[in-house]
C-alpha positions in Angstrom: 10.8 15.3 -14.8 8.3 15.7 -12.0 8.1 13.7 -9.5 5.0 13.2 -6.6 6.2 11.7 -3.6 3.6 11.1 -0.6 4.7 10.1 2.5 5.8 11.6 5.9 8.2 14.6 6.2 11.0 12.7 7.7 11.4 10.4 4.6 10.2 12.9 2.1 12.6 15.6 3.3 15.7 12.4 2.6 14.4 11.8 -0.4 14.1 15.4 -1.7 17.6 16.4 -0.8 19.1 13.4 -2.2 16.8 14.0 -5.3 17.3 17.8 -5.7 21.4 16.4 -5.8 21.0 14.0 -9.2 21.6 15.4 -12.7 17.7 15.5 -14.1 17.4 18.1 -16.6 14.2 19.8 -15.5 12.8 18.6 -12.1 9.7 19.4 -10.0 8.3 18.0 -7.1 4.9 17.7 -6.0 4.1 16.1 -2.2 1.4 14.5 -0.5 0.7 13.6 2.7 -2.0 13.3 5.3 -0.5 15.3 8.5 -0.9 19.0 8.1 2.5 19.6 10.2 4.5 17.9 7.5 3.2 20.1 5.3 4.8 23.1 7.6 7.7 21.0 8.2 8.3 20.6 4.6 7.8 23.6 2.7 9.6 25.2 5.5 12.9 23.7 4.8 12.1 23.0 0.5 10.0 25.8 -1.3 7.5 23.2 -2.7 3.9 22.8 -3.4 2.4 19.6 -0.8 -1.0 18.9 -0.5 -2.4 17.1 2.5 -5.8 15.3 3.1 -7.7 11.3 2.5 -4.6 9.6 0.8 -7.4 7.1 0.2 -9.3 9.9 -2.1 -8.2 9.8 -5.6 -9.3 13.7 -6.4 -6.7 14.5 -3.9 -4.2 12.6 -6.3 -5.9 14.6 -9.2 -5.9 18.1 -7.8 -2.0 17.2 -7.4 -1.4 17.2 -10.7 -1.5 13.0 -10.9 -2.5 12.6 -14.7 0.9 14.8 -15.6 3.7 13.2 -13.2 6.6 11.2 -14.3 7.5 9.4 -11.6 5.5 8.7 -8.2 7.3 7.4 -4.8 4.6 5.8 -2.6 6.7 5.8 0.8 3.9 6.3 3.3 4.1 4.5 6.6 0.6 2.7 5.9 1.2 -0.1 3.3 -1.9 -0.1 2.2 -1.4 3.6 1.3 1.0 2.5 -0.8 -0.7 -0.1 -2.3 -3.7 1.9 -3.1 -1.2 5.0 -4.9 0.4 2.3 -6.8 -2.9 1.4 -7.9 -4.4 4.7 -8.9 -1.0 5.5 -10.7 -1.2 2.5 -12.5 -4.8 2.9 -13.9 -3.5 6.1 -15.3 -0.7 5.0 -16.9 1.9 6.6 -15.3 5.6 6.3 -16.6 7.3 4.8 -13.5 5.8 3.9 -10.2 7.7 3.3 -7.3 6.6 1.8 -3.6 8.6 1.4 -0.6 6.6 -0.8 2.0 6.9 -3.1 5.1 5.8 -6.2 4.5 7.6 -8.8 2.1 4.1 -10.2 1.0 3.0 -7.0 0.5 6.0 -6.0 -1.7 5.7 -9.6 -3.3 1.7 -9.1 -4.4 3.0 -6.0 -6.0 5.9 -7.3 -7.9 3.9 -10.5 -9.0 0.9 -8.0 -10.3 3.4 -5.8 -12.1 1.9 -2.8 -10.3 4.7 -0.8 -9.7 8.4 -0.9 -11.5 10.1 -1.1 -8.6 9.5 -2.5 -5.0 11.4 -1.7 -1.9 11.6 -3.4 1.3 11.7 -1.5 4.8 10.4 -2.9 8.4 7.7 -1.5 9.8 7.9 -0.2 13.6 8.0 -2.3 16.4 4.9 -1.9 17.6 3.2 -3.1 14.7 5.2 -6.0 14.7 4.5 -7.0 18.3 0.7 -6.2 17.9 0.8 -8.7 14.0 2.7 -11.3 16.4 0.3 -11.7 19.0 -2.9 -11.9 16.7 -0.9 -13.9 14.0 -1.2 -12.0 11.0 -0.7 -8.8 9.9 -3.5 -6.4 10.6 -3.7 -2.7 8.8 -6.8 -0.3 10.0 -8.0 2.8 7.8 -11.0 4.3 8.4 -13.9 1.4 7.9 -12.0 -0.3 6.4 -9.5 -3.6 7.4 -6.4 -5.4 5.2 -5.5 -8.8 6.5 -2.9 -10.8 5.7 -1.6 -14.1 7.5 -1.0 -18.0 7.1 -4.6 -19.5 6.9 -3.7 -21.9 9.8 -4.3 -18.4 12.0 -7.2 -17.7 10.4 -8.9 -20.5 10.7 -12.3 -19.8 9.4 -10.8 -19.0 6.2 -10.3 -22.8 5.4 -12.0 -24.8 3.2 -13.5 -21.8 2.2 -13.7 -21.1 -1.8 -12.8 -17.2 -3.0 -16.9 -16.8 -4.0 -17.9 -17.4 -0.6 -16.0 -14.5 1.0 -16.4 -12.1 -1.7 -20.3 -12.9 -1.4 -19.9 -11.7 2.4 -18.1 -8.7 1.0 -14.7 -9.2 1.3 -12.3 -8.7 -1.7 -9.4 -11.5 -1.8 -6.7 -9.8 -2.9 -3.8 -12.7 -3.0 -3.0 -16.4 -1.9 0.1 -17.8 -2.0 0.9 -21.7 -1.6 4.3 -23.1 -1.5 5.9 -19.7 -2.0 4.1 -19.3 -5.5 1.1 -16.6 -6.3 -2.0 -18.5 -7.2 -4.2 -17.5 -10.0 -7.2 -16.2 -8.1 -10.4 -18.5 -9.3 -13.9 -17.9 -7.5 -13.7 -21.8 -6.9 -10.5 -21.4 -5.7 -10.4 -23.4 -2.0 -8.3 -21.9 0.8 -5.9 -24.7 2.7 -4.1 -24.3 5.9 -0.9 -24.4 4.0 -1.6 -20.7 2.0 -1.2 -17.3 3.0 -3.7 -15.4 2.4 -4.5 -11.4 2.1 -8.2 -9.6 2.5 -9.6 -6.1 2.0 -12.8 -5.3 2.7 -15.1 -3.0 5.2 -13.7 -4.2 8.6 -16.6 -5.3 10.4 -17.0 -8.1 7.4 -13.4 -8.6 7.7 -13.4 -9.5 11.2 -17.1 -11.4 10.9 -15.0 -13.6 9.1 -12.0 -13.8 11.6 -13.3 -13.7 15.3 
């Protein structure tokens, strides 16, 4: 069975021993992550190959062997790096997919979407939380790039507001939720104060559309 596991070395290097310990019948492991010292962190401790670069660049993925894993363990810190492996792994078909992430809407998108098999909850760290706090909605940065997510009544340009509109501008809605349930995404689908509501896009449209 091979596994590919990106993430950081501290919660790769769990994961490894704990996996290295379970009765497969042929295992190998292949990591990715986007810090160079985890790669001497790991592979100093677990004679393994790890490849490190733009966990956003799917040939990364590819020159790690993606199309002929098993099983892959998105456990980066970065939700959205998650969310963006789960993805890729998906559009090849991969066997089992696997996502550990921080936020509950995050980990409910994926569940509702059937993205990945299996979806586990962790908190992200405290400064994040006190940062999402004071803005009022949770804000995730990579490169040009922007993932909000937040009750419309904080993001109160977004109201009354139909899905067409802000994907004309550029920005990708990627889920609304009302009354706890996952809406079918419509382009004349309006946005109330009552929803909660999650964006992607290039994060000076993004925050055109917040500020």
């Amino acid at each position: 069975m091979r596994f590919l596991i990106i993430g950081s070395a501290k919660d790769v290097l769990e994961l490894l021993h704990i996996l290295r310990k379970s009765p497969f019948d042929r295992r190998e492991f292949i990591v990715l992550t986007d810090n160079q010292k985890d790669v001497e962190l790991i592979t100093r401790e677990i004679d393994i190959a790890v490849f490190s670069g733009d966990l956003f660049d799917e040939n990364l993925y590819l020159e790690a062997g993606l199309k002929n894993v098993d099983v892959i363990v998105a456990m980066h810190e970065n939700d959205m790096v998650n969310v963006f492996a789960s993805m890729l792994a998906k559009e090849y078909n991969l066997p089992k997919i696997i996502a550990v992430v921080n936020n509950k809407t995050v980990a409910k998108i994926l569940r509702s979407r059937s993205v990945t098999e299996w979806v586990i909850e962790r908190s992200s760290n405290i400064g994040e939380k006190i940062r999402n706090y004071v803005l009022g909605f949770d804000l995730i940065e990579f490169g040009d790039n922007a993932f909000i997510m937040g009750k419309a009544e904080n993001l109160t340009k977004l109201i009354g507001k139909a899905i067409k509109e802000l994907e004309s501008e550029g920005v990708k809605v990627m889920a609304i939720v009302r009354d706890n349930v996952l809406l079918e995404l419509k382009e004349d689908t309006v946005i109330k104060n009552v929803d909660v509501v999650a964006l992607f896009g290039p994060k000076e449209r993004v925050f055109k559309l917040l500020l």
